[in-house]
C-alpha positions as CSV (number, residue, x, y, z in Angstrom):
1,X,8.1,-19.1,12.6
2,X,6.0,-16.3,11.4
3,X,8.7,-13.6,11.5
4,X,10.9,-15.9,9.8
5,X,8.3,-16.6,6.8
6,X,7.8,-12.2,7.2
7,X,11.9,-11.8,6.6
8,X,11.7,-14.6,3.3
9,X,8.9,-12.9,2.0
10,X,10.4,-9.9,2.2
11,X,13.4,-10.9,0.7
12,X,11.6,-12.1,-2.6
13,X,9.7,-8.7,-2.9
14,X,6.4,-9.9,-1.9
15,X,5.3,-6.6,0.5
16,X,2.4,-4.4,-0.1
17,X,4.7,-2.0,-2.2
18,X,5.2,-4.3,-4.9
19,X,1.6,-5.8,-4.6
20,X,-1.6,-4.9,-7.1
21,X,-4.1,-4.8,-4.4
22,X,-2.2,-1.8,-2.8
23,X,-4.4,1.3,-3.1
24,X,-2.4,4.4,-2.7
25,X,-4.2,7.8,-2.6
26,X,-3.6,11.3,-0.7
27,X,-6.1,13.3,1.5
28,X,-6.1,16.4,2.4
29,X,-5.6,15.7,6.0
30,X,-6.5,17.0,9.5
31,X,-3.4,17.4,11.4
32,X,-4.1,14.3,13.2
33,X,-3.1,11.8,10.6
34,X,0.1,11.4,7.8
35,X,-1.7,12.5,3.7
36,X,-0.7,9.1,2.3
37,X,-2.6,6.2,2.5
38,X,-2.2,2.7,1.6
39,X,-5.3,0.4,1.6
40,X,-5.4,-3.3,1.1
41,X,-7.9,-3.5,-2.1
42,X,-7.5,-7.7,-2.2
43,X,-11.0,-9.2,-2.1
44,X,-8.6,-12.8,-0.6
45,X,-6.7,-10.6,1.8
46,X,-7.6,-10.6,5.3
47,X,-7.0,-6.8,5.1
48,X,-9.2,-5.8,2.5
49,X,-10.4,-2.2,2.4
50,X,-8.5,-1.7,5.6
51,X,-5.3,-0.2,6.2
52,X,-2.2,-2.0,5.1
53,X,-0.9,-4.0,7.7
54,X,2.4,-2.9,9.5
55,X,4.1,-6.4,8.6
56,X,3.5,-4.8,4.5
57,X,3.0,-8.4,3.7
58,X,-0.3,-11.2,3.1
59,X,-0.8,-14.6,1.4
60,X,-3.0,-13.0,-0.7
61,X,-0.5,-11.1,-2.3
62,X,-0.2,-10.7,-6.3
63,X,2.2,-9.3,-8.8
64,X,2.1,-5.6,-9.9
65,X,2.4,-5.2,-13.8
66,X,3.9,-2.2,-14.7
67,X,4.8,0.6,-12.3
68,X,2.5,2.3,-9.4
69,X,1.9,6.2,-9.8
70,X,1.8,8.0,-6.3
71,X,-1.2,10.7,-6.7
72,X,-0.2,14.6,-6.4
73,X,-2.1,16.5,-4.0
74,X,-3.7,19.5,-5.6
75,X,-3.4,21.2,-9.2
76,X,-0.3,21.4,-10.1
77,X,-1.0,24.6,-12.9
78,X,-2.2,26.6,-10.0
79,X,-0.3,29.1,-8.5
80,X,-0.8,30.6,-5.0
């Protein structure tokens, strides 16, 4: 029943992608992990200030207004 209520959710748009809690931000990494993060900033979610789950879905999931900007690593004027 849960992957079934995973696939409708999904269906309607309701991952972490489209969600306002999603925190997105870049590091400058060590090798050992991928630069991107996502975080789960929802004080309701069962995820909050964790890692995104792999499902990319929670019941505590709300609408994003507007659209998400992904951060840029570094200063873009700079020139090596």
């Amino acid at each position: 029943m849960k992957a079934m209520n995973l696939t409708w959710q999904r269906l309607r748009g309701r991952t972490c992608d489209t969600c306002a809690f999603l925190d997105t931000f870049r590091s400058n990494g060590d090798g050992q992990v991928s630069r991107l993060h996502a975080f789960c900033r929802g004080p309701q979610s069962p995820f909050f200030n964790r890692p995104a789950p792999p499902e990319r879905t929670c019941a505590a999931w709300q609408k994003l207004d507007g659209q998400r900007q992904i951060p840029e690593v570094g200063d873009p004027n700079l020139t090596a």
